[in-house]
C-alpha positions in Angstrom: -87.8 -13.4 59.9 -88.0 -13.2 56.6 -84.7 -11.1 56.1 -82.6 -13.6 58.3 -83.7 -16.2 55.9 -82.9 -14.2 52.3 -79.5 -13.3 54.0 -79.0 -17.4 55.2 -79.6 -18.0 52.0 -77.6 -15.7 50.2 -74.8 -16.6 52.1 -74.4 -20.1 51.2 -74.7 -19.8 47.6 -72.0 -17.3 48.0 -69.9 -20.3 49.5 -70.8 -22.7 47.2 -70.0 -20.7 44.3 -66.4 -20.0 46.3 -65.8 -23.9 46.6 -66.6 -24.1 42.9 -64.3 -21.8 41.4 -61.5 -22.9 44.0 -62.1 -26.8 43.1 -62.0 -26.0 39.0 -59.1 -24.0 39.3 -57.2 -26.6 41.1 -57.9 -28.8 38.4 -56.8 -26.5 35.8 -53.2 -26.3 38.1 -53.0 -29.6 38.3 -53.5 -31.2 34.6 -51.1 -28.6 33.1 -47.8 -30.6 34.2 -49.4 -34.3 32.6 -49.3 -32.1 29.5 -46.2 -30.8 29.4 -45.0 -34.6 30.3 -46.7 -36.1 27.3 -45.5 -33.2 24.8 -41.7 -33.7 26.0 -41.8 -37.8 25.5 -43.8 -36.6 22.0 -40.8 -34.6 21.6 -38.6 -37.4 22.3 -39.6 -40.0 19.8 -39.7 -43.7 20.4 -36.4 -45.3 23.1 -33.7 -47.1 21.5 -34.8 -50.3 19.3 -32.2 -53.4 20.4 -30.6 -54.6 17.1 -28.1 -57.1 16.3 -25.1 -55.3 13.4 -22.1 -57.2 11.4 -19.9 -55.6 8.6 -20.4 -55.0 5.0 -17.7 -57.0 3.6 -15.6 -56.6 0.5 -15.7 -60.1 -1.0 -14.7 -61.6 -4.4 -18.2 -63.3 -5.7 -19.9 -64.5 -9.0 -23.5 -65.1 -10.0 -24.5 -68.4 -10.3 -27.1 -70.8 -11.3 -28.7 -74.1 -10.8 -28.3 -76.8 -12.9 -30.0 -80.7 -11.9 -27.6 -83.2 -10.7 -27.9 -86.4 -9.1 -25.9 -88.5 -6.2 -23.7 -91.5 -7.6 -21.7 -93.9 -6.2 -17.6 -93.7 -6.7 -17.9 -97.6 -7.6 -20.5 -99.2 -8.5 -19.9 -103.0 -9.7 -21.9 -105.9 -11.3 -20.3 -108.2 -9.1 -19.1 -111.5 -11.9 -18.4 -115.1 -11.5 -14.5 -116.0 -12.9 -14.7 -119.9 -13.1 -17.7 -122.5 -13.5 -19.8 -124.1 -10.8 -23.1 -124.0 -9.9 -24.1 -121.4 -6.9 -24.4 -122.6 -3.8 -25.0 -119.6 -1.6 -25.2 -115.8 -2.3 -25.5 -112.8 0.1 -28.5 -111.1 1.3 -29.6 -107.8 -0.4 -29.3 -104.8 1.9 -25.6 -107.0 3.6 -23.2 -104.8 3.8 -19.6 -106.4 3.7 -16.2 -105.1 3.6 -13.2 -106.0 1.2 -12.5 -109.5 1.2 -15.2 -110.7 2.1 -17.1 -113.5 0.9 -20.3 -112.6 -0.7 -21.0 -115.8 -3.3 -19.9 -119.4 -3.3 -20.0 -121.7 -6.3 -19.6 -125.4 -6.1 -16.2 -126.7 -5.4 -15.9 -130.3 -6.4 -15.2 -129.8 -9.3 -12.6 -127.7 -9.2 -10.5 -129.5 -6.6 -10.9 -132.6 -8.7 -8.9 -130.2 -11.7 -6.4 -129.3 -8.7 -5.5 -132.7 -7.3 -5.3 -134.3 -11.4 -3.1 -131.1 -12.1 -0.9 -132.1 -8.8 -0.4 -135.5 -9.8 0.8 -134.8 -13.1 3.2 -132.2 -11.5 4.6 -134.7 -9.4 5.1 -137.5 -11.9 6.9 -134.8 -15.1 8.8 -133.4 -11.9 9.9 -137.4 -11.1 10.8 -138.2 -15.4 12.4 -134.7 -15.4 14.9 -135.5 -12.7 15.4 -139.0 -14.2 16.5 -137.4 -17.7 18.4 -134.6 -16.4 20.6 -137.6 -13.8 20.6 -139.8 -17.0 22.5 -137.1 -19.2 24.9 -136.3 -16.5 26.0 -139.4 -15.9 27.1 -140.2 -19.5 28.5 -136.5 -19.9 30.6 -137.1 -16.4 32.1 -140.5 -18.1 34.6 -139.0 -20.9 35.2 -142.2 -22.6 32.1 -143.3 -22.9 32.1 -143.5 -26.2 29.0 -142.2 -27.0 28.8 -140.3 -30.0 27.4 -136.4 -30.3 24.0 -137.6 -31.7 23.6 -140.0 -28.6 24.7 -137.0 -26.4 22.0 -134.6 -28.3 19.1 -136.9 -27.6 19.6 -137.3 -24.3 19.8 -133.5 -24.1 16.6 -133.0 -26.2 14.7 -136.0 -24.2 16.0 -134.1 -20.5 15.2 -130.1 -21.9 11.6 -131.4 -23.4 10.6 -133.4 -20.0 11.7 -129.9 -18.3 9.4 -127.8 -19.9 6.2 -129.9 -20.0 7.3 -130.1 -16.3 7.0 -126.0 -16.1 3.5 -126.2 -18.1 2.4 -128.7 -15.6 3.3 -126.1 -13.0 1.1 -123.1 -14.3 -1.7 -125.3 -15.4 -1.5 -126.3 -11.2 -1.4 -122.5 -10.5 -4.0 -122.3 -12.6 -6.1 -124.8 -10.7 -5.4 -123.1 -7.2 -6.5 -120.0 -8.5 -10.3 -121.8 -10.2 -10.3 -123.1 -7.1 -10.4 -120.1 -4.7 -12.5 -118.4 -7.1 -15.2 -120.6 -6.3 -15.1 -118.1 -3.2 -16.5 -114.7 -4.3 -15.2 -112.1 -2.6 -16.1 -108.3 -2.2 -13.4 -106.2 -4.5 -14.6 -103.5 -2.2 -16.9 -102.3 0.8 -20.1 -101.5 0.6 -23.7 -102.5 0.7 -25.3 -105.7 -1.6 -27.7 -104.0 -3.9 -29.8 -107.1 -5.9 -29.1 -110.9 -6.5 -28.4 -111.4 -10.4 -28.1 -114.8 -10.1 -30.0 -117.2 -7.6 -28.9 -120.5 -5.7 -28.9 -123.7 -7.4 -28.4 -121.7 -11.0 -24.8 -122.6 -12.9 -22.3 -119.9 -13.5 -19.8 -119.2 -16.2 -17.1 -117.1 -15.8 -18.4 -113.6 -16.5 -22.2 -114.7 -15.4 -23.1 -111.7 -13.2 -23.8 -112.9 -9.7 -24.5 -109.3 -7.3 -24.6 -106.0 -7.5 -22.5 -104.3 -4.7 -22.1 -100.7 -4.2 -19.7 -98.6 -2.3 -22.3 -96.0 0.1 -19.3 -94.4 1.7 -17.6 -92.9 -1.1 -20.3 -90.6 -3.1 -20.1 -88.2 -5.9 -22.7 -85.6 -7.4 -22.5 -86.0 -11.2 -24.2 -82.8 -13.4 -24.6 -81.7 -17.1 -24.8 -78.2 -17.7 -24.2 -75.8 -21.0 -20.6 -75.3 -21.9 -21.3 -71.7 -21.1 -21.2 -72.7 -17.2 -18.7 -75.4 -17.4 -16.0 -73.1 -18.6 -16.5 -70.9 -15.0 -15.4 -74.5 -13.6 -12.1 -75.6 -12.8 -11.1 -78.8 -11.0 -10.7 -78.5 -6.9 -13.2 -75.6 -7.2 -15.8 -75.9 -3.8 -19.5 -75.9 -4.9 -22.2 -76.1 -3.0 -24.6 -78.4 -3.6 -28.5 -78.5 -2.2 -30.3 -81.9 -1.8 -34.3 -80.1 -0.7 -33.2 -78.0 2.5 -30.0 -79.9 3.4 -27.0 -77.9 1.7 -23.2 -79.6 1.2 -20.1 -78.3 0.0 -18.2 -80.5 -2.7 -15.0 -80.4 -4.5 -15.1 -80.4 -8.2 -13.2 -83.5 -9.2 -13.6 -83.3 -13.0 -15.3 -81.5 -15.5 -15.4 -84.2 -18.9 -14.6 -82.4 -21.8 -17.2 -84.4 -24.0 -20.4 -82.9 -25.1 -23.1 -84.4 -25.7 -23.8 -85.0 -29.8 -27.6 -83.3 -28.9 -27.8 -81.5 -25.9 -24.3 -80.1 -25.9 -24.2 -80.5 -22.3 -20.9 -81.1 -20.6 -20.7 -83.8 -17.0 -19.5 -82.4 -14.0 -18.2 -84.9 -11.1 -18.1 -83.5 -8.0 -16.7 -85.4 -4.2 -18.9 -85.3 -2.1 -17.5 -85.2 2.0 -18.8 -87.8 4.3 -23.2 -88.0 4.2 -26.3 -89.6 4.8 -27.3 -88.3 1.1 -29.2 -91.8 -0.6 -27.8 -92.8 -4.0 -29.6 -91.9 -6.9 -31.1 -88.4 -4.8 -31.6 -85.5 -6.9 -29.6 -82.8 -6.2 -29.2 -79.1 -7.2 -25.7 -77.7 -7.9 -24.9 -74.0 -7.6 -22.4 -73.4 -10.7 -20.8 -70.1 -11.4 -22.0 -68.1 -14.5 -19.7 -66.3 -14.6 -16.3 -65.0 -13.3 -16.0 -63.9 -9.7 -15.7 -59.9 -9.4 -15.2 -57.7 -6.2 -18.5 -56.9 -4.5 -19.5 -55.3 -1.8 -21.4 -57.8 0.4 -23.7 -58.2 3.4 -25.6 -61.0 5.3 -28.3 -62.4 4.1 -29.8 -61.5 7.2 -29.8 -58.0 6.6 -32.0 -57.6 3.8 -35.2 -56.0 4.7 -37.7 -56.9 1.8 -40.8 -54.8 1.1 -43.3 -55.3 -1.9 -41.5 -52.2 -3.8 -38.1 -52.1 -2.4 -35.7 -54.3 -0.9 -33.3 -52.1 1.7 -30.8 -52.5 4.4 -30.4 -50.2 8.0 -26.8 -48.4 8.0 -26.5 -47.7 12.0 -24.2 -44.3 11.9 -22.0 -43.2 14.3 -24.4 -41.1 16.3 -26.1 -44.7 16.9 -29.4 -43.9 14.5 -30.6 -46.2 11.5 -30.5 -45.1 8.0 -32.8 -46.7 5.5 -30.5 -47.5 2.5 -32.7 -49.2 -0.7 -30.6 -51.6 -2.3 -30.1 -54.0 -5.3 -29.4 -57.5 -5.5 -26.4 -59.4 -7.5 -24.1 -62.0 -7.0 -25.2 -64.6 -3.8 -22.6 -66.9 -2.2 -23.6 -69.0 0.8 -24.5 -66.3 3.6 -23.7 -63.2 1.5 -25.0 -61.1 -0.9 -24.1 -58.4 -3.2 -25.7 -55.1 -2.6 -25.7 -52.0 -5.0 -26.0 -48.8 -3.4 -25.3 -46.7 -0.8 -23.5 -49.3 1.4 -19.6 -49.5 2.3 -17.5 -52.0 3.5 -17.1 -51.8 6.9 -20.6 -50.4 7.2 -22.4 -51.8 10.7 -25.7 -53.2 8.7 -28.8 -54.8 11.2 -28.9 -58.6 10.8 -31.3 -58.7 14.0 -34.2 -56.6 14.9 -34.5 -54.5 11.7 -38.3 -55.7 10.9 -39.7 -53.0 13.1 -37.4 -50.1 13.0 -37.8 -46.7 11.1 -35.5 -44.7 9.3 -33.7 -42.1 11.7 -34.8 -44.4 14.4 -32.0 -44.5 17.6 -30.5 -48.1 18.2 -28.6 -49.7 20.9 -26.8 -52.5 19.9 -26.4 -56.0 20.9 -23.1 -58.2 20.0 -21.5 -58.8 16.5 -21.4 -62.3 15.3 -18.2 -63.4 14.4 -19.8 -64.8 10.9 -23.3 -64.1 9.8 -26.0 -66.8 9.3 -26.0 -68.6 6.5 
């Protein structure tokens, strides 16, 4: 009895030890492929980052600086009275009007008085003239008149004198017409009624200014800056121009060759295209300092800044990223010099170049036509 039992016993453990060893050696079998899975993706390296590229350009550039300007009008007028009357009526600040238009009235009674007086006087020299020229013909048509050459001179006097005050007449009613329909103030120009310097019910002179009109379509930067930047500035050069984030591109239109007797600063009047810019903003105009030189350039976009080192990713031809530190120079619009290991023609990353490494495989995406600005 007892033997069956030991052997019972002896038995089982044998199995158990059996199942075991089978059940650890299986496991050994099967976790050596994972392994050899995660040590050929180690082996791999990361997939192919997506990046965006454009070209390294070759591009004629010039460092520039900043210099304070501010947005003028192209006309700007103190808007004056040219006869006498008192004001009757005056535009609205904040109207705007366009040429022609009638933007101040004076009283006109007294000026049509002037006109009709000036008429009548007209009429009445034109009536004695007309007398004394028939008067002299009429003796000079009768031969033996008998009149003698004094007589004849008199008459000639009497008809040339009556003639002119006729003409003076004439201008002095020219003259009236004109007071007259300046009693009408009208616009020299369009724009936009800035301030009322005179009110209704006051009495104008001519030259008493009556409004303040300014023309908001046709604008113009105007900048002072050292003779040192001036002279990198020609007439019909584009600069751009930077009123807080919006940016502009204007034309220089003069550079004034007058410096200041203190500051030696020269003006600067640039056009400025068609805007929503307000008069009297303050503006910052990017000036050349100095002559532009052949560079090689990229985006802006491509520049990958780090606290040490600013850099740029070259993608080669076997479609991998090289690091490539750079230095800055000359900056126009959406391009950049960069010193160092960078060609034109070069394929530089403009997109996704935040998170790749150096020696990192790429796949890319489209070229942009023109980089970013």
């Amino acid at each position: 009895m007892n033997r069956k039992f030991l052997f019972a016993g002896g038995a089982g453990a044998a199995l158990i030890a059996a199942a075991a060893s089978a059940y650890l050696y299986g496991g050994f079998v099967s976790a050596q492929p994972a392994e050899g899975a995660e040590g050929a993706q180690a082996q791999q390296g990361p997939p192919p980052a997506p990046v965006t590229v454009a070209k390294a350009e070759q591009k004629s550039l010039a460092p520039r600086a900043e210099t304070p300007g501010a947005v003028v009008s192209l006309r700007d007028s103190r808007v004056a009275a040219a006869t006498s009357g008192k004001v009757e009526w005056v535009a609205e600040v904040g109207a705007e009007v366009e040429e022609g238009d009638v933007i101040a009235r004076l009283e006109q009674a007294d000026a049509k008085f002037t006109r009709d007086d000036t008429a009548a006087q007209v009429r009445r020299l034109r009536a004695r003239a007309d007398y004394l020229e028939s008067f002299y013909q009429r003796f000079v048509g009768l031969e033996e008149a008998g009149e003698s050459e004094a007589s004849m001179d008199e008459m000639r006097s009497n008809r040339d004198e009556a003639i002119q005050a006729l003409r003076q007449a004439e201008v002095a009613l020219q003259r009236a017409n004109i007071n007259l329909e300046r009693t009408e103030v009208k616009a020299p120009f369009a724009g936009r009624i800035v301030s009322q310097e005179t009110q209704v019910g006051e009495y104008a002179n001519p030259g008493t200014e009556l409004i303040r009109l300014v023309d908001t379509r046709h604008l113009e930067v105007t900048a002072r800056a050292p003779a040192g930047l001036t002279r990198n500035v020609s007439p019909g050069e584009i600069i751009r121009v930077a009123n807080g984030p919006d940016e502009l591109e204007g034309t220089v239109r003069a550079v004034v060759p007058v410096g200041d007797d203190r500051s030696r600063m020269l003006e600067i009047r640039l056009e400025l295209p068609e805007t929503d810019w307000y008069i009297g903003s303050a503006v910052r105009v990017n000036l050349p300092s100095d002559r532009p030189r052949t560079v090689t350039a990229v985006p802006r976009d491509a520049l990958v800044l780090r606290a040490d080192q600013i850099s740029v990713f070259v993608i080669g031809e076997d479609q991998t990223a090289k690091r490539v530190n750079v230095e800055l120079g000359a900056a126009d619009g959406g391009f950049i010099e960069v010193i160092g290991d960078v060609l034109p023609g070069d394929n530089v990353v403009i997109r996704g170049g935040e998170r790749l490494r150096d020696g990192q495989s790429v796949s890319l995406s489209a070229i942009p036509a023109e980089p970013s600005a």
